[in-house]
mmJSON file of the N, C-alpha and C atoms, coordinates in Angstrom:
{"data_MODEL":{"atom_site":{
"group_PDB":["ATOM","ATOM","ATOM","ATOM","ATOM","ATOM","ATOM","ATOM","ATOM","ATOM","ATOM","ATOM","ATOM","ATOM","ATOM","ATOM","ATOM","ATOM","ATOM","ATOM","ATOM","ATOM","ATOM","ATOM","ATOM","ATOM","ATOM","ATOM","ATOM","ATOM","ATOM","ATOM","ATOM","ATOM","ATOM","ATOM","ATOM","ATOM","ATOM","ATOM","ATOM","ATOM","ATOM","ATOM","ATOM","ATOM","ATOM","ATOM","ATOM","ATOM","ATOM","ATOM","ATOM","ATOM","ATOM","ATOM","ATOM","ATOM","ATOM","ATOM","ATOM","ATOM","ATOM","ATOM","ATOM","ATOM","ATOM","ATOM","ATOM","ATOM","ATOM","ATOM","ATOM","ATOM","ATOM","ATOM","ATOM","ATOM","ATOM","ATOM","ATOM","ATOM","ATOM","ATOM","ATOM","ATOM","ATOM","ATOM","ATOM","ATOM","ATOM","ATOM","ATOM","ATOM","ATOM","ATOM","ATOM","ATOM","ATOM","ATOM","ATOM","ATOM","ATOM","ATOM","ATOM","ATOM","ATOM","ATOM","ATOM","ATOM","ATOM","ATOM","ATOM","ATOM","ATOM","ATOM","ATOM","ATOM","ATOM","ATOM","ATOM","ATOM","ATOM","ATOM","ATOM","ATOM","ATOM","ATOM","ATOM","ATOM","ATOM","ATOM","ATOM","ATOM","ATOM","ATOM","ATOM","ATOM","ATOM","ATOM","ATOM","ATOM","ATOM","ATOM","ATOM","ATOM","ATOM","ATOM","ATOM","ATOM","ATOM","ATOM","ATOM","ATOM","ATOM","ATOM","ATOM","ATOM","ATOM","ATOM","ATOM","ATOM","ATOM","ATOM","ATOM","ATOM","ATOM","ATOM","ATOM","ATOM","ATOM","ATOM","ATOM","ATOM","ATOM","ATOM","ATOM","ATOM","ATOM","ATOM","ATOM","ATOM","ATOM"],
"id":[1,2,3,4,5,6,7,8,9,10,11,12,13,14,15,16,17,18,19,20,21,22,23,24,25,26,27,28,29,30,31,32,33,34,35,36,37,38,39,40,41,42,43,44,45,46,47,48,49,50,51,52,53,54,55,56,57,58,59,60,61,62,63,64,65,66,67,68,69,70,71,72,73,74,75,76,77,78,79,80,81,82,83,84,85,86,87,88,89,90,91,92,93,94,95,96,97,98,99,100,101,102,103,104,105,106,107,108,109,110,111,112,113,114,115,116,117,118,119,120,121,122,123,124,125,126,127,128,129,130,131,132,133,134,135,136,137,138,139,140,141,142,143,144,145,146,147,148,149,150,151,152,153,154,155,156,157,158,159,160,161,162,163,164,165,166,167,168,169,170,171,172,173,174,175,176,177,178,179,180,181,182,183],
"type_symbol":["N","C","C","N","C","C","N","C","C","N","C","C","N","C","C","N","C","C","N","C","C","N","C","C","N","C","C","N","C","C","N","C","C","N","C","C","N","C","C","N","C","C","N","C","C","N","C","C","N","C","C","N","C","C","N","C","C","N","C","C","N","C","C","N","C","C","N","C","C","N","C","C","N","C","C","N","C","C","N","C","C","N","C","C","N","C","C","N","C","C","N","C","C","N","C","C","N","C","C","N","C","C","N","C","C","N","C","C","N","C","C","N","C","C","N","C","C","N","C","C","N","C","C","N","C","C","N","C","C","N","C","C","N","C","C","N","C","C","N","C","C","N","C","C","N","C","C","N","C","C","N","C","C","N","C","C","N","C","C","N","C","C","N","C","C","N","C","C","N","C","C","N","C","C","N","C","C","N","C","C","N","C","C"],
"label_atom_id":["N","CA","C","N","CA","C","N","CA","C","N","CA","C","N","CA","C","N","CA","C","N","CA","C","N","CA","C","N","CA","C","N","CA","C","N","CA","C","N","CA","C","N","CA","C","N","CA","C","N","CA","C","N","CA","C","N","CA","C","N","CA","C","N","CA","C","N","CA","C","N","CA","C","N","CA","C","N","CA","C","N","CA","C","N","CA","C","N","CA","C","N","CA","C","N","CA","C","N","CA","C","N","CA","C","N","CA","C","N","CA","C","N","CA","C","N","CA","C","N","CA","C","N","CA","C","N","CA","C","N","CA","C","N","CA","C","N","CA","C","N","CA","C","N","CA","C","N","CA","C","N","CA","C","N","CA","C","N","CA","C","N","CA","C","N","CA","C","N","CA","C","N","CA","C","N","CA","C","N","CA","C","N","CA","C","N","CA","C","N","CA","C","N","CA","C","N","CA","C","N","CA","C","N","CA","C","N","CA","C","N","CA","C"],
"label_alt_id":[null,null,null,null,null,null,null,null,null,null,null,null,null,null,null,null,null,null,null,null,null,null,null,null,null,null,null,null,null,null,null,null,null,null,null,null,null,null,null,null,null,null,null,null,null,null,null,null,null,null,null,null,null,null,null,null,null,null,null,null,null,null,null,null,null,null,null,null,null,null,null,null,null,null,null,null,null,null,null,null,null,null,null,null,null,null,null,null,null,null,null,null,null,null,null,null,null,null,null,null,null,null,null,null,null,null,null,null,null,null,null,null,null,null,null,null,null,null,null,null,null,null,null,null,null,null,null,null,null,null,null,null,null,null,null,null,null,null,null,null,null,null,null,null,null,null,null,null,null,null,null,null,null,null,null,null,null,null,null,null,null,null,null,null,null,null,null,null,null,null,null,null,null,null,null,null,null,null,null,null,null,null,null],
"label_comp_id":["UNK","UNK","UNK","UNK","UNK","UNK","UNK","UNK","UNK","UNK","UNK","UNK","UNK","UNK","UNK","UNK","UNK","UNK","UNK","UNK","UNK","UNK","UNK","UNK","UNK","UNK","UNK","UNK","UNK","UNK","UNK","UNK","UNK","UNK","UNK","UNK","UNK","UNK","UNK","UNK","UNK","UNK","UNK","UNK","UNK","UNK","UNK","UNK","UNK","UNK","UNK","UNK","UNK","UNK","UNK","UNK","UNK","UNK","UNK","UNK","UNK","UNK","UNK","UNK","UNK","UNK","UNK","UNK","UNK","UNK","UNK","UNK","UNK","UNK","UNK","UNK","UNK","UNK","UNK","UNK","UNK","UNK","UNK","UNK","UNK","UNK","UNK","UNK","UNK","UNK","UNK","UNK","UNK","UNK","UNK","UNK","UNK","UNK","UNK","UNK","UNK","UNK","UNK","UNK","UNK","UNK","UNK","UNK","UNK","UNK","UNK","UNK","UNK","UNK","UNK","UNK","UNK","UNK","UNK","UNK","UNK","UNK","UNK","UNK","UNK","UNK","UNK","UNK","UNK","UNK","UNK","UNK","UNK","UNK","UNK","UNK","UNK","UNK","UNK","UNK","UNK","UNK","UNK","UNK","UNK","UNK","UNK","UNK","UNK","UNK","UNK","UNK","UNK","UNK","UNK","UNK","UNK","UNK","UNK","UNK","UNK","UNK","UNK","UNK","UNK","UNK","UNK","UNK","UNK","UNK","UNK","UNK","UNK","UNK","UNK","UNK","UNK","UNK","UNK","UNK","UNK","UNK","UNK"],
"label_asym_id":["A","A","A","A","A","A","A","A","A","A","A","A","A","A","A","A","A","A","A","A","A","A","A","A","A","A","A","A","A","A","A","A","A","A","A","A","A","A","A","A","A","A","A","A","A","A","A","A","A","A","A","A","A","A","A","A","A","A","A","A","A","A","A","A","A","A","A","A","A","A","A","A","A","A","A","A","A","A","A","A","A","A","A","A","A","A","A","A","A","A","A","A","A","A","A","A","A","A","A","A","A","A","A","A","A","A","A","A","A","A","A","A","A","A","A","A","A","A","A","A","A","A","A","A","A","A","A","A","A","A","A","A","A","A","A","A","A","A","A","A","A","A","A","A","A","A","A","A","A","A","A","A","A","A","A","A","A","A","A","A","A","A","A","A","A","A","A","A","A","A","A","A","A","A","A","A","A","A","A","A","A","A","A"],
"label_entity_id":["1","1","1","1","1","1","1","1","1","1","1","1","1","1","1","1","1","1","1","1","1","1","1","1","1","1","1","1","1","1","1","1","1","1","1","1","1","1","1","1","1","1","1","1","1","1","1","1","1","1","1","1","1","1","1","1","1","1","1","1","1","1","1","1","1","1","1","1","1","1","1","1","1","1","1","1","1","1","1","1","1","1","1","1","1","1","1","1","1","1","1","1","1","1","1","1","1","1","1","1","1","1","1","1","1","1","1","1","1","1","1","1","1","1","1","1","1","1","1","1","1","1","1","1","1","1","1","1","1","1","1","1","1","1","1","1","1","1","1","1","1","1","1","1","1","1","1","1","1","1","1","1","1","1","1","1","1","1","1","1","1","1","1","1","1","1","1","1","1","1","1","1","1","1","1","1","1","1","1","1","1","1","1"],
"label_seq_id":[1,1,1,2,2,2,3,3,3,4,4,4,5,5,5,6,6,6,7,7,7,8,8,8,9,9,9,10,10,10,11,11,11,12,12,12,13,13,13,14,14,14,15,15,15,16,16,16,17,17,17,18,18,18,19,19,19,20,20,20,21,21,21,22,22,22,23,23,23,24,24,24,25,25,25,26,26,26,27,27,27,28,28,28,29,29,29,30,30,30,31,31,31,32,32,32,33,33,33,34,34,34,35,35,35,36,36,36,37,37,37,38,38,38,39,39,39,40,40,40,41,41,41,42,42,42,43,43,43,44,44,44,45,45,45,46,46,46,47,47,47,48,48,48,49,49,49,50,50,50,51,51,51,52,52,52,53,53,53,54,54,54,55,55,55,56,56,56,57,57,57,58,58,58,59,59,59,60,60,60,61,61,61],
"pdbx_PDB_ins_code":[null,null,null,null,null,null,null,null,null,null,null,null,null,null,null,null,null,null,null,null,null,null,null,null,null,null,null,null,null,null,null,null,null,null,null,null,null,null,null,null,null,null,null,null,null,null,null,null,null,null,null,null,null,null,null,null,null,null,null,null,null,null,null,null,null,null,null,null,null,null,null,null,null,null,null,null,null,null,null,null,null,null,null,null,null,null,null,null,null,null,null,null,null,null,null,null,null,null,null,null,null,null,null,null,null,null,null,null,null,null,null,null,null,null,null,null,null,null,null,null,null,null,null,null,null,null,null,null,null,null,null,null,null,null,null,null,null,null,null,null,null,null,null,null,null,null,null,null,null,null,null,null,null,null,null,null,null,null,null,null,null,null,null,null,null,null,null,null,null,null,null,null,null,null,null,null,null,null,null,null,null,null,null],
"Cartn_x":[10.407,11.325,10.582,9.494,8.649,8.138,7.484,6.982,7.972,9.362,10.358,10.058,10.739,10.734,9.457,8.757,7.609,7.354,7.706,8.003,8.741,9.988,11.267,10.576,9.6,9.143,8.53,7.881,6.31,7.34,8.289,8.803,9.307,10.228,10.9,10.01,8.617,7.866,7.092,7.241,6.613,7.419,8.745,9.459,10.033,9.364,9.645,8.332,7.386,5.927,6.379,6.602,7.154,7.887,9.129,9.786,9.18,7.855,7.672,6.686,6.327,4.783,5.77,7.018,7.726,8.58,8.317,9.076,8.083,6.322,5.245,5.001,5.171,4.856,5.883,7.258,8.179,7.854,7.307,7.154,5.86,4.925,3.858,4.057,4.862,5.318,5.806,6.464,7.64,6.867,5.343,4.392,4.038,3.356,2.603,3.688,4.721,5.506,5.84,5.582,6.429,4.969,3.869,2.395,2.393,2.912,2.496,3.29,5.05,6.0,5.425,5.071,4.559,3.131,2.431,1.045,1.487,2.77,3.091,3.692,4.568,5.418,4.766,3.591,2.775,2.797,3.586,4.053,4.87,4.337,5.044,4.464,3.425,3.052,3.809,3.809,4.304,2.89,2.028,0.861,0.215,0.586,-0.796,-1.148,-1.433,-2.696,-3.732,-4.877,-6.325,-7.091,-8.413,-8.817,-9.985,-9.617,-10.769,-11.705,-11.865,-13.112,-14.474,-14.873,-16.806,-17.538,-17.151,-18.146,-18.394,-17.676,-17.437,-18.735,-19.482,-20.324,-21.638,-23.37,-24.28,-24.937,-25.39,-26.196,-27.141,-27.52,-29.04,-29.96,-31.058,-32.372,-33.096],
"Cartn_y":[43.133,42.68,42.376,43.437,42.789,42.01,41.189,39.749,38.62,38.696,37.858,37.825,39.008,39.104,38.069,38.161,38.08,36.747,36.116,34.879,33.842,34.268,34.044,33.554,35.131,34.796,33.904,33.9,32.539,30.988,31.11,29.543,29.426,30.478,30.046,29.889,30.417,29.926,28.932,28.646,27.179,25.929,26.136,25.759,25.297,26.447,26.13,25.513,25.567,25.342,23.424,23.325,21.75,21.409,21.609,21.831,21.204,21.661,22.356,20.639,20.234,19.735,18.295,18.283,16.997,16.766,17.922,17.588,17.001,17.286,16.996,15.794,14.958,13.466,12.917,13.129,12.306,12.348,13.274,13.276,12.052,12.843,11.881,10.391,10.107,8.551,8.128,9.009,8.22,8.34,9.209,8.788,7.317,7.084,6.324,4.925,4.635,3.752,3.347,4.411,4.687,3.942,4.253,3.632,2.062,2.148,0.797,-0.179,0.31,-0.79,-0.674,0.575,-0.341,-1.06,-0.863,-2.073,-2.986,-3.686,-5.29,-5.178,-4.343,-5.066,-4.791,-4.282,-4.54,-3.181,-2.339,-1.03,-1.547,-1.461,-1.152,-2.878,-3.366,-4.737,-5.939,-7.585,-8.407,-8.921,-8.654,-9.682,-8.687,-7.213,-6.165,-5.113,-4.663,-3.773,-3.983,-3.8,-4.028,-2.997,-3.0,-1.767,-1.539,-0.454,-0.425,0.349,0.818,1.817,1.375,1.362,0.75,1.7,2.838,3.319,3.346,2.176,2.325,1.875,0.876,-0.228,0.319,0.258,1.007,-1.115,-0.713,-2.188,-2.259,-3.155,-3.917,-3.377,-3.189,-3.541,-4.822],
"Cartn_z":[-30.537,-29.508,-28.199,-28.184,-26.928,-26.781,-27.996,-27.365,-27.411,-28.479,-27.725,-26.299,-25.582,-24.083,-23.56,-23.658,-23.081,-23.558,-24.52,-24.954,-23.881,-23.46,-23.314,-21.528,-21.181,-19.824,-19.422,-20.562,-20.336,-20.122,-21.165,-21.393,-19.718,-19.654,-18.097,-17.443,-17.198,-16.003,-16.026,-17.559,-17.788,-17.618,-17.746,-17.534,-15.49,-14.054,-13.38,-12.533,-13.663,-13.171,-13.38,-14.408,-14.609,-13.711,-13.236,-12.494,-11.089,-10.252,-9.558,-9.253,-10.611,-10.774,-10.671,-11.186,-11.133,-9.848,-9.099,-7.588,-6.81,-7.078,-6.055,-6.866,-7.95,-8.254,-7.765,-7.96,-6.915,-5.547,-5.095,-3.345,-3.212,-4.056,-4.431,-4.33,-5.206,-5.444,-4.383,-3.732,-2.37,-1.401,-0.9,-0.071,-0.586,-1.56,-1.99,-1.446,-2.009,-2.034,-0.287,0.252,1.664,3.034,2.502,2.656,2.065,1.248,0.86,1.071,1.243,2.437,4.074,4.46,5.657,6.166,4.841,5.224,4.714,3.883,3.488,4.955,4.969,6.746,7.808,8.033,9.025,10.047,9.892,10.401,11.519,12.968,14.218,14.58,13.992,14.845,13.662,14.006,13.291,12.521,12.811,12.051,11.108,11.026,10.63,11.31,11.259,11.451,11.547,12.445,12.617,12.371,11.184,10.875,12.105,12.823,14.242,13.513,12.5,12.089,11.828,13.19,13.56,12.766,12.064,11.82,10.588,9.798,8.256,7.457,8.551,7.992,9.064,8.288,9.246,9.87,10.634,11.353,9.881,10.04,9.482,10.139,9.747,10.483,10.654],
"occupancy":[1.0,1.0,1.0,1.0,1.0,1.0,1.0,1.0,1.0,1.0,1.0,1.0,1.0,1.0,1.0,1.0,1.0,1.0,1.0,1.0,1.0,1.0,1.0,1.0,1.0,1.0,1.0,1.0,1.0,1.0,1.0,1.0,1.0,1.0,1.0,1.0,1.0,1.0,1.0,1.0,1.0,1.0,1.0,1.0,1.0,1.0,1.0,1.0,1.0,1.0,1.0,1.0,1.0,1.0,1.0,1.0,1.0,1.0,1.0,1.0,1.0,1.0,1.0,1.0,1.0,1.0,1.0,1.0,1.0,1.0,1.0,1.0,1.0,1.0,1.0,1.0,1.0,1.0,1.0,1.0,1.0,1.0,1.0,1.0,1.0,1.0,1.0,1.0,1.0,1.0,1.0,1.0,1.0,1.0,1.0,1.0,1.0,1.0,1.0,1.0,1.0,1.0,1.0,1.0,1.0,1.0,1.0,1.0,1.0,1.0,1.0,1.0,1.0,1.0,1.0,1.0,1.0,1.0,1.0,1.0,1.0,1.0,1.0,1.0,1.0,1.0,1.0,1.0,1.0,1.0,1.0,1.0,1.0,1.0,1.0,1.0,1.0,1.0,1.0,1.0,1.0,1.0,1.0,1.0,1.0,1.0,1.0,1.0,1.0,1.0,1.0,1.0,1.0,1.0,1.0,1.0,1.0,1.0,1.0,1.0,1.0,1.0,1.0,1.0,1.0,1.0,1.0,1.0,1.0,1.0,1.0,1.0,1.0,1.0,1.0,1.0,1.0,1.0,1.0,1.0,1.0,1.0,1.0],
"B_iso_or_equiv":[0.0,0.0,0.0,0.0,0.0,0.0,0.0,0.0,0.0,0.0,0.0,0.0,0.0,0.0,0.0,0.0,0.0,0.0,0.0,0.0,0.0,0.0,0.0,0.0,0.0,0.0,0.0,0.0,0.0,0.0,0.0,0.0,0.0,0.0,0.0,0.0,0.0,0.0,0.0,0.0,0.0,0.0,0.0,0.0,0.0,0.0,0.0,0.0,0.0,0.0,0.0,0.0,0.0,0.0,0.0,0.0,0.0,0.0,0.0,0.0,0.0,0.0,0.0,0.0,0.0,0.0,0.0,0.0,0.0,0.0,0.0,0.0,0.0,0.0,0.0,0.0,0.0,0.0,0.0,0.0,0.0,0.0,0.0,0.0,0.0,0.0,0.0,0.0,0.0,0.0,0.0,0.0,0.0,0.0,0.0,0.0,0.0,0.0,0.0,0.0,0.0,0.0,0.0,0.0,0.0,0.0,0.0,0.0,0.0,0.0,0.0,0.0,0.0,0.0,0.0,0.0,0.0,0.0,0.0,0.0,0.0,0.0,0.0,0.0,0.0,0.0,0.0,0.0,0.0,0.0,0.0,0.0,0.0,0.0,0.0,0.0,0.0,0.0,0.0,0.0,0.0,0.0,0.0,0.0,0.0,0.0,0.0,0.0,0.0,0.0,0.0,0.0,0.0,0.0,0.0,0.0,0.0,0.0,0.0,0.0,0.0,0.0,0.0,0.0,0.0,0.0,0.0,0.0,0.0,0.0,0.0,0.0,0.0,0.0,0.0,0.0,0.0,0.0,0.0,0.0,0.0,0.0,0.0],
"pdbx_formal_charge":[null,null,null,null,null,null,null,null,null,null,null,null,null,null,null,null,null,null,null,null,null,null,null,null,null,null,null,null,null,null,null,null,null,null,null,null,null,null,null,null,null,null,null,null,null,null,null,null,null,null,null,null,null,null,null,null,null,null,null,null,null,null,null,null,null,null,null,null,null,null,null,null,null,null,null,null,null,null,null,null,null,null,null,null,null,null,null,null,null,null,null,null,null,null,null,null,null,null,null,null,null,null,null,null,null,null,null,null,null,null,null,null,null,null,null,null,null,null,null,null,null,null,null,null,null,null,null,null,null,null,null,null,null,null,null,null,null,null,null,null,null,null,null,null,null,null,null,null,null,null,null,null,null,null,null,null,null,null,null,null,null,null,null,null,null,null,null,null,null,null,null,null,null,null,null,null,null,null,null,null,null,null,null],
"auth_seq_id":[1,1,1,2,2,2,3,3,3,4,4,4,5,5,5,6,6,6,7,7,7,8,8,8,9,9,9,10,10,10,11,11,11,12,12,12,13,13,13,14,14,14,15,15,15,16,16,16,17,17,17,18,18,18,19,19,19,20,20,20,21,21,21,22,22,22,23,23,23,24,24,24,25,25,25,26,26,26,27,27,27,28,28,28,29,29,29,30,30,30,31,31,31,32,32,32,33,33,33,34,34,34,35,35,35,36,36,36,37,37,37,38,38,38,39,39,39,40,40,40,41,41,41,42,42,42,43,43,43,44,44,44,45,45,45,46,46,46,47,47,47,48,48,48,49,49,49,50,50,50,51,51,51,52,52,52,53,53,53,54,54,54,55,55,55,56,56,56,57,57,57,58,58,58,59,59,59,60,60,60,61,61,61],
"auth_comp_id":["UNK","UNK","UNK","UNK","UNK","UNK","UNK","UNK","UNK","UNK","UNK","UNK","UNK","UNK","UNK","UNK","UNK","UNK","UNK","UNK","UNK","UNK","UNK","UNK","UNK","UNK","UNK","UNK","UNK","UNK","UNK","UNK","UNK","UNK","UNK","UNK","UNK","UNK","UNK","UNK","UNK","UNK","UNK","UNK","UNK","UNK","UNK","UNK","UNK","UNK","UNK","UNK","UNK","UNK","UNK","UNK","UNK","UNK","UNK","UNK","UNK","UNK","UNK","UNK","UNK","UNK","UNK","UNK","UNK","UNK","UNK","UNK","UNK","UNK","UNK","UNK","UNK","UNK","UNK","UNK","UNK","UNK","UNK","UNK","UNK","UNK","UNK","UNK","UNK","UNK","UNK","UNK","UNK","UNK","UNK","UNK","UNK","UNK","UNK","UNK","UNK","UNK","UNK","UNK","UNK","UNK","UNK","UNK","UNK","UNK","UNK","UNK","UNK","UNK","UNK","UNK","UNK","UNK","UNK","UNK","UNK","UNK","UNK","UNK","UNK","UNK","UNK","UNK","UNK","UNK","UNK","UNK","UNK","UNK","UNK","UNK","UNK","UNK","UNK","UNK","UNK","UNK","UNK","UNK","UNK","UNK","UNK","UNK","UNK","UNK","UNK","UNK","UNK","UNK","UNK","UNK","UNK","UNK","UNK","UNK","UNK","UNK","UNK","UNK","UNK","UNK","UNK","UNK","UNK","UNK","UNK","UNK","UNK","UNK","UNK","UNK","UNK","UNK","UNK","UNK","UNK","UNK","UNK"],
"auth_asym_id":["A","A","A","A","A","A","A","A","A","A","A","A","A","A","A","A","A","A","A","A","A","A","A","A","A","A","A","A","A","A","A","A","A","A","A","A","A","A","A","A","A","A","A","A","A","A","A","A","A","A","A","A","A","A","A","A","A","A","A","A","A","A","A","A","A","A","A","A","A","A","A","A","A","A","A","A","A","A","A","A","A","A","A","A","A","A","A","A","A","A","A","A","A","A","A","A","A","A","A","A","A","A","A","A","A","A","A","A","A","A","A","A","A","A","A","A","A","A","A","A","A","A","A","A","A","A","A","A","A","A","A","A","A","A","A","A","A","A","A","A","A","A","A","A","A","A","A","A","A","A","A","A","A","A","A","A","A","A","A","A","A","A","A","A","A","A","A","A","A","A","A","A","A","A","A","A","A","A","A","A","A","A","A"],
"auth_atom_id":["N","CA","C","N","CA","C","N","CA","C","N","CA","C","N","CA","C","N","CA","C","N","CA","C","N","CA","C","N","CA","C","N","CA","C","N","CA","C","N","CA","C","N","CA","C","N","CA","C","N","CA","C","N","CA","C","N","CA","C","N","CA","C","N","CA","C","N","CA","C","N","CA","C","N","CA","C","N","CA","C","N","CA","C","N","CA","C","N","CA","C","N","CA","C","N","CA","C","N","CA","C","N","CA","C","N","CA","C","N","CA","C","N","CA","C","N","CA","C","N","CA","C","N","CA","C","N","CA","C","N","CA","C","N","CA","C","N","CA","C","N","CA","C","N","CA","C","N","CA","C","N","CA","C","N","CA","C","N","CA","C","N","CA","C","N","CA","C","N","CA","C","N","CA","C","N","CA","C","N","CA","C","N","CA","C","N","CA","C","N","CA","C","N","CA","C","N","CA","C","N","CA","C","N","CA","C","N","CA","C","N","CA","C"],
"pdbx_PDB_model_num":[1,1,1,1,1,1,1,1,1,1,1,1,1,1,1,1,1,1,1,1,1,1,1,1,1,1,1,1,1,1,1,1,1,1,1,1,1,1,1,1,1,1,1,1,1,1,1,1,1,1,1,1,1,1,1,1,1,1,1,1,1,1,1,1,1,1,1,1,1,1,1,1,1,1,1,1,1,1,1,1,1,1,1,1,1,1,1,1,1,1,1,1,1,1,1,1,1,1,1,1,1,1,1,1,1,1,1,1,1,1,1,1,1,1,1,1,1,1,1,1,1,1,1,1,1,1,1,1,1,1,1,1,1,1,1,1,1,1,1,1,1,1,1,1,1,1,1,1,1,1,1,1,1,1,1,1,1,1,1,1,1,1,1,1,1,1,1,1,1,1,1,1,1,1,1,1,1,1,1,1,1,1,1]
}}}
């Protein structure tokens, strides 16, 4: 009877671990989705966004 029990425990927590793992891919998704409507609409400006990050790329020599 004890490893029923103990059976019974594992499933439910496997059960809220799923649960748990399918609430953070929907959040997941609705960042992702939520990022990616506002770089087509440009966020707060009409033309875009401008990437200012000088430090992405090193000079030449």
């Amino acid at each position: 009877m004890f490893a029923y029990e103990l059976q019974q425990a594992r499933h439910a927590d496997l059960l809220r671990e799923a649960d748990a793992q399918r609430l953070a891919n929907f959040a997941r998704a609705a960042r992702k989705a939520r990022r990616s409507l506002v770089r087509r609409s440009g966020g707060h400006a009409s033309e875009g966004r401008v990437n200012t990050d000088h430090g992405r790329y090193t000079t030449a020599a």
